[in-house]
N, C-alpha and C positions, 0 to 999 in steps of 0.2 A: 316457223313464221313465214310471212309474205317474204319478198324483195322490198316491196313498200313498208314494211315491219319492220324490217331491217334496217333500212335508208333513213325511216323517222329515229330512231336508238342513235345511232351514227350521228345524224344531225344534232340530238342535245349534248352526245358527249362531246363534239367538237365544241357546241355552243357554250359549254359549261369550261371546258377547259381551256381554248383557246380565248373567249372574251369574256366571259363575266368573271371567273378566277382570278385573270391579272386585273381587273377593275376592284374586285373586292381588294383582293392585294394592296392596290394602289390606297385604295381608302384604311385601309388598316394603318398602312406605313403611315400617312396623313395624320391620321389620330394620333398616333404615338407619339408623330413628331410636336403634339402638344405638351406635353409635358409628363403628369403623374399617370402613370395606364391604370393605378388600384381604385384609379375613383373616374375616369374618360369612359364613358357612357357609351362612343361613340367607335373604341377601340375595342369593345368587349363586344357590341354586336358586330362587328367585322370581323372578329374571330367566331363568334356563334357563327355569322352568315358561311366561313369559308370551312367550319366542320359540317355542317348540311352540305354544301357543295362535293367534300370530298367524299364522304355516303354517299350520294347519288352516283357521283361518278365512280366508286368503285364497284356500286349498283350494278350501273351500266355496263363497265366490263366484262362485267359477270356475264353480263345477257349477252352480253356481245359473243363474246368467245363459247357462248354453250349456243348461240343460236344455231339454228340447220334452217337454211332456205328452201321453202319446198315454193313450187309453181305449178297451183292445184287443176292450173287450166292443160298441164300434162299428163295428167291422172284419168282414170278410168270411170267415167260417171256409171256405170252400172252399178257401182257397191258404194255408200255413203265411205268418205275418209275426209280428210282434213282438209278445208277450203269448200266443202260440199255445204250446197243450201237443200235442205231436205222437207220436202212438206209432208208433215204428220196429220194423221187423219187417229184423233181422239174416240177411241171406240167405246167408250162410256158413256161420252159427253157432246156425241157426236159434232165435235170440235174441229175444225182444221188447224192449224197453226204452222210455219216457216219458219225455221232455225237454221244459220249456218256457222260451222263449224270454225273454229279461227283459233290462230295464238293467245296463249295467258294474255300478252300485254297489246294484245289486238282486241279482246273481248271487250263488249257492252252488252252484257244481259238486257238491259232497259230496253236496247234496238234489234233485237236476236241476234245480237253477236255471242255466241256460246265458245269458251274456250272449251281445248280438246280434254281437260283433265274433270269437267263437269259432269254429273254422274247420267245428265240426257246422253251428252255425246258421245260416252264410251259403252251406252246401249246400244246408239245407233250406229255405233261404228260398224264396217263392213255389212249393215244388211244390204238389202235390194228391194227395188217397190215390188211391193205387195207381200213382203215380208211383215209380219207381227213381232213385236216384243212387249217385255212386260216390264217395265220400272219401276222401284220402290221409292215414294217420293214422301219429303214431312207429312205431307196432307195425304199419304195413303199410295195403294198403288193405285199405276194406271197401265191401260192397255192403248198400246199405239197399233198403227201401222203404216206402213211408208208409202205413202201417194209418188211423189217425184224426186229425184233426184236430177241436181242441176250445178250448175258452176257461175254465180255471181262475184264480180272484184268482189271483195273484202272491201278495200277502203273505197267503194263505190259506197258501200251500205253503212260506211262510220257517221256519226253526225257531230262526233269530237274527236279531229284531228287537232294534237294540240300543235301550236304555233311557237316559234320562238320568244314570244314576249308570255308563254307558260311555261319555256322552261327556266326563267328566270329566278332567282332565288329573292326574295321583298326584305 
């Protein structure tokens, strides 16, 4: 993933653990402090809220500790790899189209954000323009070929970066 990939994961596990946890906490303890917890409505979603919270944050560990920061503007633009925006030239459908390459948790297919495990990206991995390949896709195959190879930020081209008030737990 980016350093910006990175930096956003980092940012909710702080945000998850260091202030909405002790807030949920706080509202838990609150509830209980009323009296019966088998029938307080308001202490059972506090514990619901803070087993979501601890999922995510173990989540996020996860990603944390398996991430590898790559810095795709160090990389070789002659061969498509990871951070590459690649423009395909559809030779069926005489189609152009731009995809770049990005982390699982950096992808938005809807914006051509393609992660690296999608089955475009690891055809196009390591070609060079004016290289062809051939993908097998649900609608059938297709035949590309690789017009350019370039280097766009990643989160220059996100159009949901989420915010702190999305990593909130409701």
């Amino acid at each position: 993933m980016t350093q910006e990939g990175y930096d956003l994961l980092i940012k909710e596990f702080k945000f998850l653990k260091d202030i909405q946890k002790p807030q949920v906490n706080r509202e838990k303890q609150e509830a209980a402090a009323q009296g019966d917890r088998s029938e307080n409505a308001e202490y059972h979603a506090a514990k619901e809220k803070l087993r979501h919270i601890d999922k995510r944050l173990f989540y996020l560990n996860s990603m944390i500790e398996k991430s590898i920061i790559i810095d795709p503007q160090e990389l070789d633009n002659s061969h498509v790899h990871f951070g590459s925006t690649v423009e395909l030239y559809d030779l069926d459908s005489d189609e152009e189209s731009r995809y770049t390459i990005c982390g699982v948790l950096e992808s938005e297919p809807e914006n051509a954000l393609i992660s690296v495990h999608a089955p475009l990206s690891r055809a196009v991995m390591g070609k060079s323009v004016g290289d062809e390949f051939k993908i097998s896709l649900p609608s059938g195959v297709k035949n590309y070929e690789v017009v350019s190879i370039s280097y766009l930020p990643i989160f220059s081209l996100k159009k949901r970066i989420k915010t702190e008030k999305e990593f909130a737990f409701k």
